[in-house]
C-alpha positions as CSV (number, residue, x, y, z in Angstrom):
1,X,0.0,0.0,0.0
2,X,1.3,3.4,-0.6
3,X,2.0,5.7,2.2
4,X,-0.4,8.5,2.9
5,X,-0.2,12.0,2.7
6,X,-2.7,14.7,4.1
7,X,-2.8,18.2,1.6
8,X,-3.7,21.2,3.1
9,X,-4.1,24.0,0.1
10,X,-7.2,26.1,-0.3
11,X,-5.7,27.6,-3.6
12,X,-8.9,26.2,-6.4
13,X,-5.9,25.8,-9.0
14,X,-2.8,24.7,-6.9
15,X,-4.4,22.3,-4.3
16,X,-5.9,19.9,-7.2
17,X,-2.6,20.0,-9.2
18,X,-0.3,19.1,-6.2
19,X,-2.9,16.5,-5.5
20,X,-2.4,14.9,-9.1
21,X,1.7,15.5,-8.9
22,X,2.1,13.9,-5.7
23,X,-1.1,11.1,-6.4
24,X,1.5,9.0,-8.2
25,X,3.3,8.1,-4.9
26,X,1.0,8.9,-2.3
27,X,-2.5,8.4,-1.4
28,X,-3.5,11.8,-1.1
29,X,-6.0,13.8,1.4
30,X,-7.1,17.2,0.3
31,X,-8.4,19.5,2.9
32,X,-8.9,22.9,2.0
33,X,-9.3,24.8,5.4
34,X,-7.7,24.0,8.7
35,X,-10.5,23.1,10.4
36,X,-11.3,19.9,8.0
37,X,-7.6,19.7,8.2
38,X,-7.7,18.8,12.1
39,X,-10.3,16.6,11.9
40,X,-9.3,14.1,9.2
41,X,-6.0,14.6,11.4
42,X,-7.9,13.3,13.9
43,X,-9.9,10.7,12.4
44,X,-7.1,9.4,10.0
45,X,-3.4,8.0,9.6
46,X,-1.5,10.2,7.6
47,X,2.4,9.3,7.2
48,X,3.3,13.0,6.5
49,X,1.6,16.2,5.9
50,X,1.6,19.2,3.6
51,X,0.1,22.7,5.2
52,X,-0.1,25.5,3.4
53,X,1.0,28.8,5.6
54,X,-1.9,30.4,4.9
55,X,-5.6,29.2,5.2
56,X,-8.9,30.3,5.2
57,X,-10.0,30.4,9.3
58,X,-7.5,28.9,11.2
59,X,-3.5,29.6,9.3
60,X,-1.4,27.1,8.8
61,X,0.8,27.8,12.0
62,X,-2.2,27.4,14.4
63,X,-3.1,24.2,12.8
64,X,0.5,22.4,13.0
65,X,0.3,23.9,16.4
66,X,-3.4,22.3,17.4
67,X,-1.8,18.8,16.0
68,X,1.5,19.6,18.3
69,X,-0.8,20.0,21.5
70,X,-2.5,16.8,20.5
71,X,-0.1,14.9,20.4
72,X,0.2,14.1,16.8
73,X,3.7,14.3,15.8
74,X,3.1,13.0,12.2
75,X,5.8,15.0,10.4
76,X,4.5,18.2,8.7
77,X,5.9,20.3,5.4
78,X,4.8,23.2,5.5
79,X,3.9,25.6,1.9
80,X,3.9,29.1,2.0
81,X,4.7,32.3,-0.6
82,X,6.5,33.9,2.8
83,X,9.9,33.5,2.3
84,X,11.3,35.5,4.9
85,X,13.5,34.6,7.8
86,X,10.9,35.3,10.5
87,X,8.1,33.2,8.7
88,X,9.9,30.4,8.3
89,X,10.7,30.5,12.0
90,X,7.3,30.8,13.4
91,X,6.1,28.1,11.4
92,X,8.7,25.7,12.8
93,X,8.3,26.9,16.1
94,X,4.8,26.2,16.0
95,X,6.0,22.2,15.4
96,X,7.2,22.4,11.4
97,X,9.6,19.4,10.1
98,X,10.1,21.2,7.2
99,X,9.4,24.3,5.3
100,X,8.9,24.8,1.2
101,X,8.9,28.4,-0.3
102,X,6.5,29.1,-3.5
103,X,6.7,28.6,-6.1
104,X,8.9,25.5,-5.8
105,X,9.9,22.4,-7.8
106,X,7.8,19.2,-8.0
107,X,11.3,17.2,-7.7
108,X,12.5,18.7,-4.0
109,X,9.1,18.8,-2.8
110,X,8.6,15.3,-3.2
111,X,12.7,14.6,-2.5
112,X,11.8,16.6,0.9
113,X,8.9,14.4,1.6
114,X,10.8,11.3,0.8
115,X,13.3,12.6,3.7
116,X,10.7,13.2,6.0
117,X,8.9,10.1,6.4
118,X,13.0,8.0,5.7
119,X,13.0,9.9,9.4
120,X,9.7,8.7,10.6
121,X,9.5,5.1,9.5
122,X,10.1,2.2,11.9
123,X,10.3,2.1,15.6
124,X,13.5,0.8,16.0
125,X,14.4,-3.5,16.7
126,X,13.2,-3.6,19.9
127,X,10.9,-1.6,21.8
128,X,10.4,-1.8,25.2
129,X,6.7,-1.5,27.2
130,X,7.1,-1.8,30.6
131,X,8.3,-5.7,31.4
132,X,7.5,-6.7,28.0
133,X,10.1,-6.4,24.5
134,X,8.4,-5.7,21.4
135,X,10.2,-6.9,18.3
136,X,8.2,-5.3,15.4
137,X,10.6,-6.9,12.5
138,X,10.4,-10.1,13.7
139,X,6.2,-10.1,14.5
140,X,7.1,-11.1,18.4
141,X,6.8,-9.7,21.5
142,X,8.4,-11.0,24.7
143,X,7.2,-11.8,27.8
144,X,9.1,-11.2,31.3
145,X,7.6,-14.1,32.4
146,X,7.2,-16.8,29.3
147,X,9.6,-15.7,27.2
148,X,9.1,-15.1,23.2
149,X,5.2,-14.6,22.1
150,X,4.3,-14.5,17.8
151,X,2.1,-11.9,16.9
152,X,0.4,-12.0,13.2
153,X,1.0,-9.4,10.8
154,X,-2.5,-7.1,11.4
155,X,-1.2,-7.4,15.7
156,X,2.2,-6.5,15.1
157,X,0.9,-3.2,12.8
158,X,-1.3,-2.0,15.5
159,X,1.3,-2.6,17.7
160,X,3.7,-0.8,15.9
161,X,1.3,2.3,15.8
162,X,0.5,2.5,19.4
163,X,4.3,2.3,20.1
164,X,5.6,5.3,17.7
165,X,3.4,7.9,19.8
166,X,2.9,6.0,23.1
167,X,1.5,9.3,24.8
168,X,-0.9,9.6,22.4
169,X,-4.8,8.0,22.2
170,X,-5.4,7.1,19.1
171,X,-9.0,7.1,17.8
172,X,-10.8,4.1,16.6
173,X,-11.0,5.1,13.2
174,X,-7.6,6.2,13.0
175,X,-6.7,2.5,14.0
176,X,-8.7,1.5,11.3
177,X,-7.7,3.3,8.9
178,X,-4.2,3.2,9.3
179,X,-4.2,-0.6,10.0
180,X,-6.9,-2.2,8.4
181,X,-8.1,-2.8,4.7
182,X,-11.1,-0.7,3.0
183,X,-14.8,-2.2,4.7
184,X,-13.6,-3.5,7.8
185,X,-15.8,-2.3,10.6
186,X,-14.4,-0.6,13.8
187,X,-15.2,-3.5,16.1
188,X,-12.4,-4.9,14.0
189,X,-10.1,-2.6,16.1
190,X,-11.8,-3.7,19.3
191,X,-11.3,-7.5,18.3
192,X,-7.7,-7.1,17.5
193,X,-6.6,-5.0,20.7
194,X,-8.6,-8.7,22.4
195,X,-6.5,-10.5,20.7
196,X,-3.1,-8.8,21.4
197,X,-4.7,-8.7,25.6
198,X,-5.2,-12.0,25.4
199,X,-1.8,-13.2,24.1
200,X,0.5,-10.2,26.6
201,X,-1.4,-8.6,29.3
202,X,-4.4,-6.6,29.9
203,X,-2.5,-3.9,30.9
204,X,-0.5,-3.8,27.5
205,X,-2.7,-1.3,25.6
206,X,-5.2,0.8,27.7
207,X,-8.4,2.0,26.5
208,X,-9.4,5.5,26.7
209,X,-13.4,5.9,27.5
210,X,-14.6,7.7,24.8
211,X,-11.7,8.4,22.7
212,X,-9.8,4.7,22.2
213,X,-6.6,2.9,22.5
214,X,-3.1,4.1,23.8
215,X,-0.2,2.3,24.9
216,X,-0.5,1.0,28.3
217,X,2.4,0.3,31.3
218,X,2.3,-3.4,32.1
219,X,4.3,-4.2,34.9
């Protein structure tokens, strides 16, 4: 499956060409306010992002910022026509990866995105939650007490999520989407996290009453 990539352009012209440019690698989300932005943020898993600077309602700054303070720290690009020093400062102080001046060149956008997400994949070979080692490569998780347990590939990918933000709660759908194929319900979410508690510890992933799952502390 190709990776996915959330556009944020309200230009008419500009958003539906970048779309097209940028369709032959990615599966590409266009938003064209910030608002919509945030809540297919929210609702969906998005290997990088492309915000425009300047939106209708909320700019492009508050809305890297809004993802920052919620924990989402999918890598962002960020377009703009403001070229100057101080603009390209505020939006990476407002949580930025990266910053692309217009007009600009199909090739380094998509060179810049390729760097962005080379710095995002993977969680490393092991990971460690609480007692337990998570070995994401090898689809196994080990237990302090048991020793090595197999996970299948769907376990291991939801694992792997949970793991590269373990601060963060995670929505349903975002699970779903991020994990699942096209037409799977959510209660296929609920049914995996089951399985993954039943074969490591209840205490492995927590749920979060009215929001979803996060990584848990086992001891």
């Amino acid at each position: 499956m190709m990776p996915r990539l959330l556009l944020v352009e309200d230009d008419p012209r500009l958003g539906p060409l970048v779309a097209d440019e940028l369709g032959e690698q990615w599966i590409v989300t266009l938003r064209t306010d910030g608002e919509s932005a945030l809540e297919a943020a929210a609702e969906e898993y998005f290997d990088v992002m492309v915000i425009d600077r300047r939106l209708p309602g909320i700019d492009g700054t508050e809305v890297v910022a809004a993802l920052r303070q919620r924990r989402i720290s999918t890598p962002v690009l960020m377009l703009t026509a403001l070229g100057m020093v101080h603009d390209r400062v505020s939006g990476l102080d407002a949580g930025a990866n990266d910053y692309l001046v217009k007009p600009f060149n199909f090739d380094e956008l998509t060179a810049r995105l390729r760097a962005l997400t080379r710095d995002y994949t993977g969680v490393g070979s092991s990971v460690e939650i609480g007692g337990w080692v998570f070995y994401p490569e090898d689809n196994s998780i080990t237990s302090p007490y048991t020793g090595r347990v197999m996970l299948t590939e769907k376990e291991t990918a939801l694992l792997r999520l949970l793991t590269s933000e373990p601060s963060r709660a995670f929505t349903r759908q975002h699970l779903l989407s991020a994990v699942f194929d096209n037409g799977e319900q959510l209660g296929t979410v609920d049914t995996y996290v089951h399985y993954i508690r039943r074969k490591t510890d209840r205490d492995l992933i927590s749920t979060i009453r009215g929001v979803g799952y996060r990584l848990g502390t086992p001891a």
